[in-house]
Backbone as JSON Lines, residues from 0, in Angstrom:
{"i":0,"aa":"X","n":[5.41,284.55,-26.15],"ca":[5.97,285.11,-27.36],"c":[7.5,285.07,-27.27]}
{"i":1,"aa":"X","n":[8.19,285.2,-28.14],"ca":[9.65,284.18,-28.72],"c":[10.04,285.76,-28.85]}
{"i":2,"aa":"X","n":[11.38,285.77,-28.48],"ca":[11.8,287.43,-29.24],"c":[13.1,287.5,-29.12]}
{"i":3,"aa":"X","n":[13.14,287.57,-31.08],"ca":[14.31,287.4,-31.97],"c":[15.65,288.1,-31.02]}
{"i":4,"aa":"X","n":[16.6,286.78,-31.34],"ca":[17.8,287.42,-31.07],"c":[18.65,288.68,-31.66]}
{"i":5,"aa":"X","n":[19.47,289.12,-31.01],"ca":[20.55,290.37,-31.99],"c":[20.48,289.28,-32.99]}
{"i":6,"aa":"X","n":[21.37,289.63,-34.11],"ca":[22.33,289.16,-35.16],"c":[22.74,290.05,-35.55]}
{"i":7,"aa":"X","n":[23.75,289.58,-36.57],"ca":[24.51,290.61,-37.93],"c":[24.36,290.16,-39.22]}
{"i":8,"aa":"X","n":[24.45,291.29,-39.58],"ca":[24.51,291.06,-41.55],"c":[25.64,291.4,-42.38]}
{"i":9,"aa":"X","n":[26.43,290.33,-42.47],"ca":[27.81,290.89,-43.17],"c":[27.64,291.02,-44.45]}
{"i":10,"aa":"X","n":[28.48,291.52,-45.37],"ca":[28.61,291.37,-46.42],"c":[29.23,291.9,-47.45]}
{"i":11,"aa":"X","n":[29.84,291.78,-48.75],"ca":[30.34,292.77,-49.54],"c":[29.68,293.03,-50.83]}
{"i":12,"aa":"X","n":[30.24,294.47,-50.86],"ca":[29.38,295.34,-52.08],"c":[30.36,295.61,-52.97]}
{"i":13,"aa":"X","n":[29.89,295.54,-54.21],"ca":[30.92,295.36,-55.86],"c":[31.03,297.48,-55.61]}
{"i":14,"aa":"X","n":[30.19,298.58,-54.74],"ca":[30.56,299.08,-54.84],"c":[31.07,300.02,-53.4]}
{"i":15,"aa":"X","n":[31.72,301.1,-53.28],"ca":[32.33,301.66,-52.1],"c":[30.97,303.37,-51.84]}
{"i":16,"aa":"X","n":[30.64,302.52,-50.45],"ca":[29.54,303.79,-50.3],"c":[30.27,304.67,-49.26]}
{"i":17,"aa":"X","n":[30.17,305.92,-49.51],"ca":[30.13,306.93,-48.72],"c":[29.82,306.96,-47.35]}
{"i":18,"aa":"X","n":[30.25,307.22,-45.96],"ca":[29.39,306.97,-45.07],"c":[28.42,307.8,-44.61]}
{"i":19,"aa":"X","n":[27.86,308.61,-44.93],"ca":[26.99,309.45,-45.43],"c":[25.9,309.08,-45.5]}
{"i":20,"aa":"X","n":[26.15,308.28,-47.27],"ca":[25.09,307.56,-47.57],"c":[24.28,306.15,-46.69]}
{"i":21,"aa":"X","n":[25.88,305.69,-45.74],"ca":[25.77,304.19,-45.8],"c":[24.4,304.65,-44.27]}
{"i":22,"aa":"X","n":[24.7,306.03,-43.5],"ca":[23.99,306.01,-42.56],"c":[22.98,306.71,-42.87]}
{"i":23,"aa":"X","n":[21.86,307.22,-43.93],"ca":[21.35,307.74,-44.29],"c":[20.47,306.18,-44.93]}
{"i":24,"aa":"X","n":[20.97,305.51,-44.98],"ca":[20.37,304.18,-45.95],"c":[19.84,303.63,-44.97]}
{"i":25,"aa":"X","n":[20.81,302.88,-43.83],"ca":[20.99,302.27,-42.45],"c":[19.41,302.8,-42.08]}
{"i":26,"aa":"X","n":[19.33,304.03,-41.4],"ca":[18.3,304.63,-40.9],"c":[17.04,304.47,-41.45]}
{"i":27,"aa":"X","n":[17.1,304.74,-42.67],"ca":[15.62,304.52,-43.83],"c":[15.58,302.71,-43.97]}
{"i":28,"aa":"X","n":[16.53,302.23,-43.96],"ca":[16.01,300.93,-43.9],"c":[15.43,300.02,-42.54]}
{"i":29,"aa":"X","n":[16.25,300.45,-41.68],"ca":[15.43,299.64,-40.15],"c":[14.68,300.86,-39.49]}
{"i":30,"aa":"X","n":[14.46,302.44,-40.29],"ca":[13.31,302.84,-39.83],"c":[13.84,303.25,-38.33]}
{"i":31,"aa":"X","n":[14.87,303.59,-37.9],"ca":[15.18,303.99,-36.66],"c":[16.09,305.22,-36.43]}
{"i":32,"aa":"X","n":[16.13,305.86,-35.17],"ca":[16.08,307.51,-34.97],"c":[17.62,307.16,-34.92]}
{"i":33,"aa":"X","n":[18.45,308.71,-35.39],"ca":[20.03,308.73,-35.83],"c":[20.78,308.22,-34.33]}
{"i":34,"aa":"X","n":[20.22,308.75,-32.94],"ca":[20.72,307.85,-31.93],"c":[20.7,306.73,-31.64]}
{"i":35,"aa":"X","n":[19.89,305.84,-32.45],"ca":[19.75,304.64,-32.3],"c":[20.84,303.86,-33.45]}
{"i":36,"aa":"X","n":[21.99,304.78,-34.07],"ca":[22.49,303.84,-34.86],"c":[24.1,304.66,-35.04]}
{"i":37,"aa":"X","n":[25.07,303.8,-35.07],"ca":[26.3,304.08,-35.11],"c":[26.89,303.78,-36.48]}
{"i":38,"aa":"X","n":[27.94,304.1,-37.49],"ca":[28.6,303.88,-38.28],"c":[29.39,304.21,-38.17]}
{"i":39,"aa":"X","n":[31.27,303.43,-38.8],"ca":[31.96,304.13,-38.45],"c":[33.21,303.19,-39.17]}
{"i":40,"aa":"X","n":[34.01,303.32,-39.33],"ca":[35.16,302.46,-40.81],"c":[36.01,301.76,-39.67]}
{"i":41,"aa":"X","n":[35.76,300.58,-40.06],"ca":[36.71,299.73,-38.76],"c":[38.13,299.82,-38.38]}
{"i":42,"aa":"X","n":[39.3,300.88,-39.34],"ca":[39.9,301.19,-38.56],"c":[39.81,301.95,-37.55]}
{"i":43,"aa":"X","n":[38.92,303.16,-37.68],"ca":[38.87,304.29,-36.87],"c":[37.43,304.43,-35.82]}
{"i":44,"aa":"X","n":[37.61,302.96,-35.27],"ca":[36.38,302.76,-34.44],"c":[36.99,303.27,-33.35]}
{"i":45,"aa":"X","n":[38.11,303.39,-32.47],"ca":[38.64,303.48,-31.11],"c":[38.44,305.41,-31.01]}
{"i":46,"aa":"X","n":[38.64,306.26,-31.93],"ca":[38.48,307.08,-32.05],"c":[37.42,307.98,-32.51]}
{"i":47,"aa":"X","n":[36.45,307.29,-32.81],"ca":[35.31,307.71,-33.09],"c":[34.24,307.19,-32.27]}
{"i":48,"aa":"X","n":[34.46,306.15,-31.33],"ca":[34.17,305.69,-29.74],"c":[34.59,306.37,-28.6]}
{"i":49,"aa":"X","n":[35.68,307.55,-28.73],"ca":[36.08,307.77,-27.74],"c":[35.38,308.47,-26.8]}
{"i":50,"aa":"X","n":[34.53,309.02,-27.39],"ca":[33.43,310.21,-26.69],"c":[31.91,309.72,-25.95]}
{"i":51,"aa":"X","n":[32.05,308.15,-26.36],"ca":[30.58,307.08,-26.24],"c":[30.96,306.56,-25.24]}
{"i":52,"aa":"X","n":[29.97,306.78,-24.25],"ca":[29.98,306.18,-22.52],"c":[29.87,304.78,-23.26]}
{"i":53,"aa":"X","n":[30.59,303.96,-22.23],"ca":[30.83,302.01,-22.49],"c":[29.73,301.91,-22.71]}
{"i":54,"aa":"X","n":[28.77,302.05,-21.83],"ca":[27.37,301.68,-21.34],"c":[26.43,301.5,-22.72]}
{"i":55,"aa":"X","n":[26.52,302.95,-23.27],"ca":[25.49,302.89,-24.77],"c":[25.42,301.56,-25.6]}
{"i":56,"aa":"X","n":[24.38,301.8,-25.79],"ca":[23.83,300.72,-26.7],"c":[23.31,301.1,-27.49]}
{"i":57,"aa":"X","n":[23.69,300.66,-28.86],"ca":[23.07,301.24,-30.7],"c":[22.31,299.82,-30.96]}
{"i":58,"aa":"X","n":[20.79,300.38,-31.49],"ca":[20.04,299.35,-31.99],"c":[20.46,298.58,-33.4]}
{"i":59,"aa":"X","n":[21.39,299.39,-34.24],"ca":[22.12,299.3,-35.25],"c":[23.46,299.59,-35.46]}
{"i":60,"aa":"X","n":[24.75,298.65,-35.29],"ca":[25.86,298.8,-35.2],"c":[27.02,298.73,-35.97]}
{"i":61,"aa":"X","n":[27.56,299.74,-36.61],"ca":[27.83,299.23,-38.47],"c":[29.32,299.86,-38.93]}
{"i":62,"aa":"X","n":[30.05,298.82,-39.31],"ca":[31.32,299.06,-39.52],"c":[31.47,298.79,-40.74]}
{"i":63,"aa":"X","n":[32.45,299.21,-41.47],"ca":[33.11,299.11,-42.77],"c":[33.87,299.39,-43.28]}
{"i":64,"aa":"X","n":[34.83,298.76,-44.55],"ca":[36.21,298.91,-44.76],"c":[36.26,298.49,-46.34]}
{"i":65,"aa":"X","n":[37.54,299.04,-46.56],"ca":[37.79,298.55,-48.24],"c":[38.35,297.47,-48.32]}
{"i":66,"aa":"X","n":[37.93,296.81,-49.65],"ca":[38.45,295.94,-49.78],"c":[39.19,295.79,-51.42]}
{"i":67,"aa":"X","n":[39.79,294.66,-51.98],"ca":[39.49,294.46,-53.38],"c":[39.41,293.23,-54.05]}
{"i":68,"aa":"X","n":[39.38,292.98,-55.51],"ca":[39.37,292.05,-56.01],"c":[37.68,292.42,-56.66]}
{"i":69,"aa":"X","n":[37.08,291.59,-56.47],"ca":[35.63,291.71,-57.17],"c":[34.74,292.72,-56.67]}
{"i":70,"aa":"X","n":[35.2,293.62,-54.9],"ca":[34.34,293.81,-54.29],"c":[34.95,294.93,-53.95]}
{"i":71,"aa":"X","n":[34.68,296.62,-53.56],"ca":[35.23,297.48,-53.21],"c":[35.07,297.46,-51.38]}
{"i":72,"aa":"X","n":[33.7,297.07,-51.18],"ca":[33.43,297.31,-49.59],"c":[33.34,296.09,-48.94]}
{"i":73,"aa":"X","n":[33.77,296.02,-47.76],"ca":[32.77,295.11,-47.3],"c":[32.22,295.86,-45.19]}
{"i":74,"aa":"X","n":[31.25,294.84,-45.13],"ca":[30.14,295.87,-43.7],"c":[29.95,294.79,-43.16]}
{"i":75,"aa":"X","n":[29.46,295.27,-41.77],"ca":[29.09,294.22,-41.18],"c":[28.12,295.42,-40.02]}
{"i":76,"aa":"X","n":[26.73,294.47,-39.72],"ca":[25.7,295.45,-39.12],"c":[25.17,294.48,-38.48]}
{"i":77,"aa":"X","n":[25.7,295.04,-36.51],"ca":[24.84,293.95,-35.4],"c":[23.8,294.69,-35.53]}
{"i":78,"aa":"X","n":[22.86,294.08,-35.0],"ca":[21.64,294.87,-35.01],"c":[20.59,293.93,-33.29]}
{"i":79,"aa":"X","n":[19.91,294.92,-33.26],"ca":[18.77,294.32,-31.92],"c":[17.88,292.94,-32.88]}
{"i":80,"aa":"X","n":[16.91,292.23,-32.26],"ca":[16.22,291.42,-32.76],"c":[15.12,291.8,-33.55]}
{"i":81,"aa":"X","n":[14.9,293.49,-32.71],"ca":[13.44,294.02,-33.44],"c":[13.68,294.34,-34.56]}
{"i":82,"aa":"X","n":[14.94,294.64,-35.12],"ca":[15.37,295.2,-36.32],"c":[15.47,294.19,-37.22]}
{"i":83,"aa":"X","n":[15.82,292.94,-36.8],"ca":[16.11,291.68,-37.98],"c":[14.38,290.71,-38.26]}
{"i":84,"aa":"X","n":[13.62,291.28,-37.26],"ca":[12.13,291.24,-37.67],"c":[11.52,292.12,-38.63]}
{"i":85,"aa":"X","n":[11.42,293.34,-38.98],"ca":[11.78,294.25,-39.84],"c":[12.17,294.11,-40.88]}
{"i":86,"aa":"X","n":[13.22,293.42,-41.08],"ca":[14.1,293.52,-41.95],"c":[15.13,292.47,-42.0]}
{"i":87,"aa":"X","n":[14.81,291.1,-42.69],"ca":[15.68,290.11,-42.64],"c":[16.86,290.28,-43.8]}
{"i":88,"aa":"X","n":[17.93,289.39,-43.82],"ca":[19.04,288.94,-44.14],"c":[19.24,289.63,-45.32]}
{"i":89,"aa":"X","n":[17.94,289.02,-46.22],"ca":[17.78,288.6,-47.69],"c":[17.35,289.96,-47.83]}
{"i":90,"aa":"X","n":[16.37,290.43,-47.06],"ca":[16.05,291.37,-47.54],"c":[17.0,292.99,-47.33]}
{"i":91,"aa":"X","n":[17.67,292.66,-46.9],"ca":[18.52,293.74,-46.26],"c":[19.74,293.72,-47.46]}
{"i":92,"aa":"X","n":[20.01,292.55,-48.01],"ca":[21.06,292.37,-49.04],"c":[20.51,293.02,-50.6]}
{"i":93,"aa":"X","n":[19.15,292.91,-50.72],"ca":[18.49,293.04,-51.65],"c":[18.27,294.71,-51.9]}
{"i":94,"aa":"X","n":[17.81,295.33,-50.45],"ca":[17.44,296.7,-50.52],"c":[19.02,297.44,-51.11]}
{"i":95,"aa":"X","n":[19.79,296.96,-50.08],"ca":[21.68,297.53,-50.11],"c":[21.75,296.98,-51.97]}
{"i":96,"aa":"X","n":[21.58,296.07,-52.49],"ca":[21.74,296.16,-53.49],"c":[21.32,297.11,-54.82]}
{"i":97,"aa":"X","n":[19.57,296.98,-54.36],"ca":[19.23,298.11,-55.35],"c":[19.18,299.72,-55.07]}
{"i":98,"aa":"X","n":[19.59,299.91,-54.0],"ca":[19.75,301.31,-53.44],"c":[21.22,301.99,-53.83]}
{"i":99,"aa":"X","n":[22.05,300.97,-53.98],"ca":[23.16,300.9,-54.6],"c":[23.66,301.08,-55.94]}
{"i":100,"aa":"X","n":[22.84,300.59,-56.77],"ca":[23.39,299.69,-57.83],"c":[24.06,299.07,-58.07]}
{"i":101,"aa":"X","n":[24.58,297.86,-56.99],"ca":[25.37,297.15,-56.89],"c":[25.35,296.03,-56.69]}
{"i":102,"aa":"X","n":[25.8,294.71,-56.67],"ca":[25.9,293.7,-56.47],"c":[26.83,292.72,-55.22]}
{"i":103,"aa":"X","n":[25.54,292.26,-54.34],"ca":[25.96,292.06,-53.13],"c":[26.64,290.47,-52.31]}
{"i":104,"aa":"X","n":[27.09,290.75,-51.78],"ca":[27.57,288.87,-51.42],"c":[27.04,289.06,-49.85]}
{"i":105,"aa":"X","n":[26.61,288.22,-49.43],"ca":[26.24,287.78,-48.43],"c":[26.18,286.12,-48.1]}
{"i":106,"aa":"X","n":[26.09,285.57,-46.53],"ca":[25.98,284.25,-46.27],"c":[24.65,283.66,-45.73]}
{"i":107,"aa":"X","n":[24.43,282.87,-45.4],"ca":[22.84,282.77,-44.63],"c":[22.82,280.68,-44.72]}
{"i":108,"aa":"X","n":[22.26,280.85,-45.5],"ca":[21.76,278.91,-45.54],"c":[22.73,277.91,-46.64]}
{"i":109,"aa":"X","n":[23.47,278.71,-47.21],"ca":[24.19,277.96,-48.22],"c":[24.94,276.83,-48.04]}
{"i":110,"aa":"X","n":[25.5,275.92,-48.61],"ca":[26.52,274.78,-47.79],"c":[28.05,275.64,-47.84]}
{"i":111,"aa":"X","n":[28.62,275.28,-47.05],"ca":[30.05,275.36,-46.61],"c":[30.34,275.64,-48.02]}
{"i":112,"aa":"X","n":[31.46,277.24,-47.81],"ca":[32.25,277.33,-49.08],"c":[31.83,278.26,-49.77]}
{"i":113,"aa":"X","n":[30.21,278.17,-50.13],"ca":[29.77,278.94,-51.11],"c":[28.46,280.34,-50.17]}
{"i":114,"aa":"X","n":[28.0,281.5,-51.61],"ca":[27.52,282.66,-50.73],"c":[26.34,282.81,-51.6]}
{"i":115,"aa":"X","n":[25.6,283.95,-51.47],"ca":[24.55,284.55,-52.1],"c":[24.57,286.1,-52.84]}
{"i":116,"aa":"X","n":[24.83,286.03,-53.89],"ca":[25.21,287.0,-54.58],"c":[23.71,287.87,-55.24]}
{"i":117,"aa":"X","n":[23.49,289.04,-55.05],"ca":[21.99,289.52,-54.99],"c":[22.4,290.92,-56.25]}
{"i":118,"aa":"X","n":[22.26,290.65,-56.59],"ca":[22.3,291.73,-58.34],"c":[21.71,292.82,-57.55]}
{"i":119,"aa":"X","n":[22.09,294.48,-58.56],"ca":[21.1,295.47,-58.76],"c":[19.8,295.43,-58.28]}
{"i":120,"aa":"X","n":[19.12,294.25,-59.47],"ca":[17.79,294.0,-60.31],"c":[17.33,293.19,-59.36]}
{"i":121,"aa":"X","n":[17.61,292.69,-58.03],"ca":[16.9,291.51,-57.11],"c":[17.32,289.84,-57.5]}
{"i":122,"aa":"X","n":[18.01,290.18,-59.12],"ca":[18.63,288.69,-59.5],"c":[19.49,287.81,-58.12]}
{"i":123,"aa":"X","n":[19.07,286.64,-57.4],"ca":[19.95,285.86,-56.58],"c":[20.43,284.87,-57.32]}
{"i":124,"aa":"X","n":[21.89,284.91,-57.05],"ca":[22.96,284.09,-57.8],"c":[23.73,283.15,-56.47]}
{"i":125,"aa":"X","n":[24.07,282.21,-56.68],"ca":[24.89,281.09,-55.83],"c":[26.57,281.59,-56.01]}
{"i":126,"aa":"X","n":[27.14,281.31,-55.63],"ca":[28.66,281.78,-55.48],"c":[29.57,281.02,-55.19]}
{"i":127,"aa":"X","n":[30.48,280.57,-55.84],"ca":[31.99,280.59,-54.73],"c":[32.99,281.53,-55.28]}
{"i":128,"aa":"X","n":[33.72,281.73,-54.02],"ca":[34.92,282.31,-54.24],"c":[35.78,282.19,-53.65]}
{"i":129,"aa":"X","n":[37.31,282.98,-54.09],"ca":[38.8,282.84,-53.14],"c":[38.73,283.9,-52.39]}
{"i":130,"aa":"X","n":[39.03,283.83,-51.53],"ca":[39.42,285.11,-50.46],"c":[40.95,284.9,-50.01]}
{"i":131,"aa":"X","n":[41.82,285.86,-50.16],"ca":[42.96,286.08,-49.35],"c":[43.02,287.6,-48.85]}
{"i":132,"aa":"X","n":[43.32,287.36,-47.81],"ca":[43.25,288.45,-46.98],"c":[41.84,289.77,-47.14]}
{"i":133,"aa":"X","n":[42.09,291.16,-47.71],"ca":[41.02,291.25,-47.96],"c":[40.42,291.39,-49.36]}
{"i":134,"aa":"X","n":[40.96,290.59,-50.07],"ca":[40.64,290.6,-51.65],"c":[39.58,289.28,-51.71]}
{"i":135,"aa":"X","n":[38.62,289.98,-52.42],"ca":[37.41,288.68,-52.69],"c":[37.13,288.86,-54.54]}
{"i":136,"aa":"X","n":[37.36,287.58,-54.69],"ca":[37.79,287.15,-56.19],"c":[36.31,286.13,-56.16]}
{"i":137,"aa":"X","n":[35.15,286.23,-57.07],"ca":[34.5,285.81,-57.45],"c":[35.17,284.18,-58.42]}
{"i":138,"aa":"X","n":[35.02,283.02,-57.99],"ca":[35.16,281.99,-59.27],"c":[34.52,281.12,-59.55]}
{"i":139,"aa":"X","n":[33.21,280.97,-59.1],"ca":[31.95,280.72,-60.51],"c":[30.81,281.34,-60.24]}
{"i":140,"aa":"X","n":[29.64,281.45,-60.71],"ca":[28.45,281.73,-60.28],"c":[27.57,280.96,-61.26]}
{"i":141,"aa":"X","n":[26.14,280.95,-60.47],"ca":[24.66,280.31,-60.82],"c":[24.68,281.1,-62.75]}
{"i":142,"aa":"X","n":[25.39,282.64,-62.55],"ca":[24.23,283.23,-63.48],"c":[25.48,284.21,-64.06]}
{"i":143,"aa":"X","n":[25.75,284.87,-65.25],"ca":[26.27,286.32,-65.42],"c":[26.46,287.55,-64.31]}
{"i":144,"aa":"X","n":[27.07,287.94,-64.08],"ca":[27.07,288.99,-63.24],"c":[27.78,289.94,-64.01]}
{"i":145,"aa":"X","n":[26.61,291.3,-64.03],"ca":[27.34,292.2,-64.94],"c":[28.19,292.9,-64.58]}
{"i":146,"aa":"X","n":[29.23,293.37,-65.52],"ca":[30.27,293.88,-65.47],"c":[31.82,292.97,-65.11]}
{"i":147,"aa":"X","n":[31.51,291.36,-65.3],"ca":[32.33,290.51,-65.09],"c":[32.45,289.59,-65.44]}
{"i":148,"aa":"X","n":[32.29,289.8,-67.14],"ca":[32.3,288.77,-67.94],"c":[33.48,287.82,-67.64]}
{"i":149,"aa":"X","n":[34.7,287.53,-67.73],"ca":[35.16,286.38,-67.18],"c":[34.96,285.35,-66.16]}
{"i":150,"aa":"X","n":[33.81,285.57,-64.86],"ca":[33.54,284.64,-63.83],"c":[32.95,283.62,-64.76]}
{"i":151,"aa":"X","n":[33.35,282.16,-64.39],"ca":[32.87,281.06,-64.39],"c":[31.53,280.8,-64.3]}
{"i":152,"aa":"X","n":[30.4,280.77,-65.27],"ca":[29.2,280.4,-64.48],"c":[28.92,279.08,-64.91]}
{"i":153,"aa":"X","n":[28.43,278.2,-63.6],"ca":[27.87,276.81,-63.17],"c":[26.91,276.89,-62.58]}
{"i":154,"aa":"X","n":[25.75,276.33,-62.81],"ca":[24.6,275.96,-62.28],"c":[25.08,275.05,-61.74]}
{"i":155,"aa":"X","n":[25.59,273.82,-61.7],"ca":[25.73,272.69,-60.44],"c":[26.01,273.47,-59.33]}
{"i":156,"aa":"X","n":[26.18,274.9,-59.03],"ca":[26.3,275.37,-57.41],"c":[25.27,275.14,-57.03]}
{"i":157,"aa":"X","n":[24.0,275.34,-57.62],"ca":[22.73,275.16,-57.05],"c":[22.57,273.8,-56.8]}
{"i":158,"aa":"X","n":[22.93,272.87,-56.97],"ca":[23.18,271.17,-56.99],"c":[24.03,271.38,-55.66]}
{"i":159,"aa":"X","n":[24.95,271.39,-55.29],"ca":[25.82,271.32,-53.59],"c":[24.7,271.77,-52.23]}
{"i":160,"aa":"X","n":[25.15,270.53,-51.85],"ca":[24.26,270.68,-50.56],"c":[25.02,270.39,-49.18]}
């Protein structure tokens, strides 16, 4: 038997969660006990580490920060292998979306350049966008994305391979 590597799930959210919520979500979604999972806003990781023997290990590891332009947050969550069995990519973008009400960007299989944009409603949309620094500017998509009527939408994203 084969057994899944760590990974992470990055991504940004059109909205800014609480961390509260974000570890209250975290937990109900990979189903694992509050010691088994860390959160914590990536500036103020050195200080909110300071009290955590080196040694520990979180089955769920989750940072986050503001951002702007199209997107208020963006996260990023290592996780063990048992957890991304559980609970893959897509589906982890999808739950954060509708638990949210928000609309999510994430990466996974796409070609170079472009992302996966996961609606509220479970709608998956194709993406590109500009990024400078930490501002993420949506400029076309597969589909409408509400609340942003000016983005560009093109179906030929789904055409790039």
């Amino acid at each position: 038997m084969t057994e899944t590597k760590a990974t992470g799930y990055d991504g940004l959210s059109s909205c800014r969660v609480p961390e509260a919520e974000l570890r209250t979500f975290l937990l109900d979604c990979f189903e694992i006990a509050e010691r088994e999972l860390f959160v914590g806003h990536e500036d103020r990781l050195v200080e909110k580490l300071k009290d955590v023997p080196q040694d520990r290990v979180f089955a769920a590891f989750c940072t986050y920060r503001q951002v702007s332009g199209h997107f208020a947050m963006g996260f990023g969550v290592g996780i063990e292998g048992r957890l991304a069995d559980r609970v893959g990519r897509r589906e982890f973008a999808e739950r954060f979306a509708a638990h949210f009400g928000a609309y999510v960007l994430y990466g996974d299989t796409e070609p170079p350049g472009l992302w996966t944009v996961i609606l509220a409603d479970g709608t998956r949309l194709r993406a590109a966008m500009d990024e400078e620094d930490d501002r993420y500017v949506l400029d076309a998509v597969t589909a409408p994305v509400p609340g942003l009527p000016g983005v560009r939408v093109s179906e030929d994203l789904w055409r790039l391979r």
